[in-house]
Each structure stands twice: as structure tokens, then as C-alpha cells.
N, C-alpha and C positions, 0 to 999 in steps of 0.2 A: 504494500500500500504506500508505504513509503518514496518507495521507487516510484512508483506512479506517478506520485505526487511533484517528485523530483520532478522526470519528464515532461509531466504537467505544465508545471512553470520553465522550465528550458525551452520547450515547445512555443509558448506563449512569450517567453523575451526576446526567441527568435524572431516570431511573427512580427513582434513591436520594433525590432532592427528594421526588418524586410523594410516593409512599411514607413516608419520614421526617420531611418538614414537619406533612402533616396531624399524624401520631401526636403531636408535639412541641406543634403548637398544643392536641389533644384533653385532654393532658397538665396542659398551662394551666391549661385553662377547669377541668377537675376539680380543679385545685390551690385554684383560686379560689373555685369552690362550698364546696370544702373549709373555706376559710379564712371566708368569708363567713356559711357556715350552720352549721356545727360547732366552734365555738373549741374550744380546750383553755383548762380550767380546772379549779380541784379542787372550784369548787362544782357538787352537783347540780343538771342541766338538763334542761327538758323543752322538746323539742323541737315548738313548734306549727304544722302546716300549715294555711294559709287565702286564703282570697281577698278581696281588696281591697272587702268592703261594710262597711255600717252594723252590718249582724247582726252582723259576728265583730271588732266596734272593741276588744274585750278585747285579743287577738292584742297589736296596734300598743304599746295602753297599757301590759299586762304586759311586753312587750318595756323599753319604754322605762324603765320604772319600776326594772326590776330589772338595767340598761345597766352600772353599776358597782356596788359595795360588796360586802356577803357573803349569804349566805342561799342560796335557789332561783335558777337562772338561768333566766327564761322566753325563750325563742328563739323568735320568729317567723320562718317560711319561706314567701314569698312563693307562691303557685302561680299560671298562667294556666287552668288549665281543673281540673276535679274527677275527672276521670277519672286523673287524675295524681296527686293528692293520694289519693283511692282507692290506688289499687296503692302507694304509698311509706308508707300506715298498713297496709296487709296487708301488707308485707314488713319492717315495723318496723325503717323508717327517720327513722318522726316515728312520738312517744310519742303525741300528740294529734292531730286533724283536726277542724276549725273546718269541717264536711262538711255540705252538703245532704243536708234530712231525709228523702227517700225514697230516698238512695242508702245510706244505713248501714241501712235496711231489706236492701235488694238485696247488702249486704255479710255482715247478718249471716246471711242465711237463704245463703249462696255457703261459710258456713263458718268466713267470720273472725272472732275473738276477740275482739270489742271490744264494749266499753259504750258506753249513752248518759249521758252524767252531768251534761249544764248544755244550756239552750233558749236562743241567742243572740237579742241585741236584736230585739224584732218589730214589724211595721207599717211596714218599709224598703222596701216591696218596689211599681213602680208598671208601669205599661201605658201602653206613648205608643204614638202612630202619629204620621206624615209629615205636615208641617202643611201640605203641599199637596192633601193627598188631604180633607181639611177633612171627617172622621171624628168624627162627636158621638155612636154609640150602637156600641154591640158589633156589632149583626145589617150594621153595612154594610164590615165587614171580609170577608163574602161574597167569595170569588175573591180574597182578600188572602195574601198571605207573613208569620207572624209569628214572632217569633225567640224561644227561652227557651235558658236555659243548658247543659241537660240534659235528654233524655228521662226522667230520674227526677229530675225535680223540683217541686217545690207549683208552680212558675208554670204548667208543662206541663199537671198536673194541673186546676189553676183555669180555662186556658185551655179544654181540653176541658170542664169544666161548664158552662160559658159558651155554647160550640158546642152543648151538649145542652140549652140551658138555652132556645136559639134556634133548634135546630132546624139546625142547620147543620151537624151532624156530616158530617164528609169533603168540608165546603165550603170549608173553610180550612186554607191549607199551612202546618204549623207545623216550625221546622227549627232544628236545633239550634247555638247558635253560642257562643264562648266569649264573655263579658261584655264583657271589651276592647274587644271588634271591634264590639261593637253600634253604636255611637253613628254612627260612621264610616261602617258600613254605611248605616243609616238615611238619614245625609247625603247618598251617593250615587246614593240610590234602588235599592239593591240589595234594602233591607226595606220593607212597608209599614206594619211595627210590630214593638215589641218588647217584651216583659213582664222584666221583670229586678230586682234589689236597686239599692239606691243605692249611690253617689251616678251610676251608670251611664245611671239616665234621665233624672236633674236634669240630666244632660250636654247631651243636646239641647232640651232644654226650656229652661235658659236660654239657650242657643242658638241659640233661633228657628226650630229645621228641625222639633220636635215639637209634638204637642200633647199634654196629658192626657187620656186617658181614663177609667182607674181605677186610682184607688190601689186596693193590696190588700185594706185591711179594709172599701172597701166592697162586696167578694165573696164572701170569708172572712173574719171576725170572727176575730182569734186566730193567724192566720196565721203558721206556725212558717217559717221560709226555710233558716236555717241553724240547726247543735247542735252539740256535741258529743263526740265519741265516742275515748277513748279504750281503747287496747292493755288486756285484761284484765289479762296479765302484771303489768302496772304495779300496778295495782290489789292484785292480790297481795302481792308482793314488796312494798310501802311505802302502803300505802291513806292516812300520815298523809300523804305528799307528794301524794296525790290532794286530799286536802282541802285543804290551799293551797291547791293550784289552782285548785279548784270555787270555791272563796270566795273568790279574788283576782277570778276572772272577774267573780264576781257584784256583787262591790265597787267593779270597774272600770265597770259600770253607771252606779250609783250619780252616781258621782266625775262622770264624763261628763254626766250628767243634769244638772249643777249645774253643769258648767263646757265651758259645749258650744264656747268659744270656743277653749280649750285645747287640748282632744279632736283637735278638728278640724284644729286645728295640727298637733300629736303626729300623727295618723292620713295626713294630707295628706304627709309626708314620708316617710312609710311605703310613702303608695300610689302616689306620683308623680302626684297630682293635684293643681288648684288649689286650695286654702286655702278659696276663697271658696266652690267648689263644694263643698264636704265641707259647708261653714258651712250651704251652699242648703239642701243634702239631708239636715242635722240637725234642722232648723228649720222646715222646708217640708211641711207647713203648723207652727203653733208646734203642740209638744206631740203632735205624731203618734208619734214610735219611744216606744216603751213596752221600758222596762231592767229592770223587778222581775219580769216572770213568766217565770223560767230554770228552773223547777222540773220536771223532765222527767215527763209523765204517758200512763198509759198508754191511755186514751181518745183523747187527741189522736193518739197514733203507729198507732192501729189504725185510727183512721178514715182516715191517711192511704195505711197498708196495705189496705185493705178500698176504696179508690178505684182503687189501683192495679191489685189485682186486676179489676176493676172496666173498666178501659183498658186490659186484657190486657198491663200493664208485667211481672206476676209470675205465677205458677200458682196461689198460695196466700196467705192472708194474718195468717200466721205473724208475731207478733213475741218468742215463746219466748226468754229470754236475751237481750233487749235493753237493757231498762233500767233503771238503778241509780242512784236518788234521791238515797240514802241523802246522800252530799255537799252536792248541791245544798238540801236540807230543811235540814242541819246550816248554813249559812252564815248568818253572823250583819252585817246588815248597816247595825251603828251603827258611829257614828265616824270615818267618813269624810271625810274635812277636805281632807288633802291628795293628790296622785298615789303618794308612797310609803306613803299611809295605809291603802291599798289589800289592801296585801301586812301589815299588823297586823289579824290576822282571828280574836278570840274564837269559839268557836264557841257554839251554843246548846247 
């Protein structure tokens, strides 16, 4: 009986571990995201979600820029996939989203409230394949695996012109993988290529497991990768804190353009990547990312709706209430000297 009784309650303190460690540990980790991505402070913050490329190096900079003193808090939050950064800007958990450009299509025409209001750095965006499969043209990706970020995205779309371009439509498996994981994949032979932003394909290129095939612009000329889109609400309620914004981003261009050694610094601690790789895929080739053309238009976002529809991604190729210039045309972008000079933004 004794014994019983024993195992009884051993039985039962187990169960109370099972049970109350997890929730204790869940507790944590929330306290810590807490602490990590929402400080308290009394200055106003805008809260930015993005992903570790070239396009959205504003993120890192305004982050950094605006780390102590007073004014604007820019917050950068880290994401590993867009589909996540999606749902946390429609439930206005982040004021801003540093989002790929065919999915704030697929957001706005879903119903949510956001603007497009700034076109991040472009021309970041490249196409390797497996340097053993020793791949020199598109058409011999035939019967190949190729990875992009998201099915609603310019690489996805590019990819398939390419297929129509060669005639290979539903000759080649494209599949969708977060950017992270690409390099890694590639290495193990699980991809035979993969289209993605920087510095994700400088990753295996200089690495030795890739080769280049094409960079973006020489596919698409103009090639928009990431924008973006903030909560209209905001826009409302304080449109002059939008315009910082827009013209800090735009400014944080600039600054970068002229101090790419900086940037990359700054940016490389942000993404958890090497220094030298951010430096490759700034630089690589010289004078490839193009920083001045943020000015949101609306040609460019129809043709990339009117593709989609197109690749039956949508029904329609609606961009009604999408996007709102207005900031980005207003950003004035002399003066720039230093990383806090960024955030001193005359307007025009």
C-alpha cells in the first residue's frame, strides 16, 4: 500500500513537470521576445518586420541608427519566412513589413489595410545552380528542382517566364523554401538551384558548391524583390511619422551606397552573417544594387499583378488601394554624410 502510494504521488509530480515545465519554459521564451522586440520606452516606435536581404538593409540601419538618444524608435524584427511577417502586419503586430512584392498584392486584394509606401534596394536578387551539375543556360534545368522563397514572389514569377520563355512549362519542379535553408540545401544536393535575394546566393557561390546563372536584371530590368507596406491606420492617425520613415529608409540608401563597408558591418550583425559575405553581395558585381529608385509606381505593381494572374497565383489583377507615393516622392535626399544623418530629412 505503501508503494502504491509512493507511485501515486511520483506518478502525479511527474504529470505536474509534464504539464508545468513546458508552460514555465513557453512563459520565457514570450518574456524574451517581449523584451527583445518591444522595449518600453516613451519614445514613439515603429515597429519593422523583414528578412535578412540587401533589399530591406534600411531595417538593420534605421534600427541601428536610432539604438539610443531621442526622437523615432525604428525596431527591426527579425523574420525567417514571409508568411509570418504577413499574418503579424495583418494583425498589427508590426507597424511596417519590409514584404515581398506580390504578396502585399495577395494581402491587399485578402482585405488588409495596408499601403505600399517605399520600393526597397533593387538588382539583389540572383539564380545559382549546383556547381556539379555544371548548368551554363536556363533550358538545361529541364527535370531540375528549383527553390524560391515564396509562391508569391518576383523570383517565382521570373522563374516561370523563363520556363515559358523555353518552353518548359511543367518541366521544372519549383518549390518553395525559406531563404535560410537554401544554401545548405543546395550543398547537400537536396536543390539543383535556387533563385533568391542576397547575400543568400553569394552564400554558395563563394563557397564553391554554386555556380551563377543569372542575376536578376538580366531577366527583369527593374526588378522590384522586396517594398514596403505599411498599416493604413498609421498613416492616419500620424502620416508626419510616416514621412520619417519613408525618408529615413530612403536616406539609409543613400548612406549605404557610399559606405558599403559600414552597411555591411551594421547589416552582418543584424543578420548573423559573415561581414565578408554581406561585403561579396554588396559589391558583387561593383555597382549592381541600385538604392534611388524607392518611389512606389503603379505600372510596375500591375504588371507584377497582371503576371500573377497570369500563373493563376490570383483571380484578378486588382491593385485598387494599394499604393501611396505620396512619402516616398516627398523624401529629400541631400545631406547625407553620416549614419545619424539619415534620420535629419528636409522634405521637398
Amino acid at each position: 500500500m505503501l508503494r502504491n502510494k509512493f507511485w501515486s504521488m511520483a506518478s502525479h509530480s511527474l504529470a505536474t513537470k509534464i504539464v508545468v515545465l513546458p508552460a514555465i519554459w513557453l512563459l520565457l521564451i514570450s518574456l524574451a521576445h517581449y523584451y527583445l522586440n518591444f522595449e518600453t520606452t516613451d519614445r514613439k516606435i515603429i515597429r519593422m518586420g523583414y528578412m535578412p536581404v540587401i533589399t530591406n538593409m534600411a531595417a538593420p540601419l534605421l534600427d541601428r541608427a536610432t539604438m539610443s538618444g531621442e526622437g523615432v524608435r525604428y525596431k527591426a524584427i527579425k523574420y525567417s519566412s514571409f508568411s509570418e511577417m504577413a499574418e503579424s502586419i495583418r494583425n498589427n503586430q508590426i507597424d511596417a513589413a519590409f514584404m515581398i512584392a506580390p504578396l502585399s498584392i495577395v494581402l491587399r486584394q485578402q482585405g488588409a489595410d495596408v499601403k505600399l509606401v517605399y520600393i526597397g534596394n533593387r538588382h539583389e536578387s540572383t539564380l545559382v545552380t549546383r556547381k556539379d551539375l555544371n548548368i551554363t543556360e536556363f533550358p538545361q534545368l529541364a527535370g531540375k528542382t528549383i527553390a524560391v522563397p515564396i509562391r508569391f514572389s518576383g523570383h517565382n514569377l521570373s522563374a516561370l517566364a523563363l520556363a515559358k520563355k523555353y518552353k518548359l512549362e511543367g518541366e521544372i519542379n519549383i518549390v518553395e523554401m525559406n531563404p535560410p535553408d537554401m544554401a545548405s540545401a543546395l550543398a547537400a544536393g537536396s536543390l539543383d538551384a535556387y533563385y533568391v535575394g542576397e547575400p543568400f546566393a553569394a552564400k554558395t557561390l563563394k563557397s564553391g558548391h554554386a555556380s551563377l546563372l543569372n542575376y536578376v536584371e538580366d531577366v527583369w530590368p527593374g526588378f522590384i524583390c522586396n517594398l514596403v507596406i505599411v498599416n493604413n491606420s498609421l498613416i492616419e492617425s500620424d502620416p508626419e511619422l510616416v514621412q520619417q520613415f519613408v525618408s529615413a529608409a530612403a536616406r539609409s540608401g543613400m548612406w549605404a551606397r557610399a559606405n558599403s563597408d559600414e552597411a555591411a558591418t551594421i547589416a552582418s550583425s543584424y543578420w548573423n552573417q559573415d561581414v565578408d559575405l554581406v561585403n561579396y553581395a554588396l559589391n558583387t558585381p561593383q555597382n549592381r544594387i541600385i538604392f534611388d529608385k524607392f518611389i512606389p509606381r503603379s505600372d510596375e505593381m500591375q504588371d507584377i499583378a497582371d503576371r500573377m494572374v497570369e500563373n493563376g497565383l490570383i483571380s484578378n489583377d486588382s491593385i485598387e488601394g494599394l499604393i501611396d507615393d505620396r512619402f516616398a516622392r516627398s523624401a529629400n535626399l541631400d545631406g547625407v554624410t553620416t549614419l545619424e544623418s539619415i534620420l535629419r530629412s528636409p522634405t521637398r
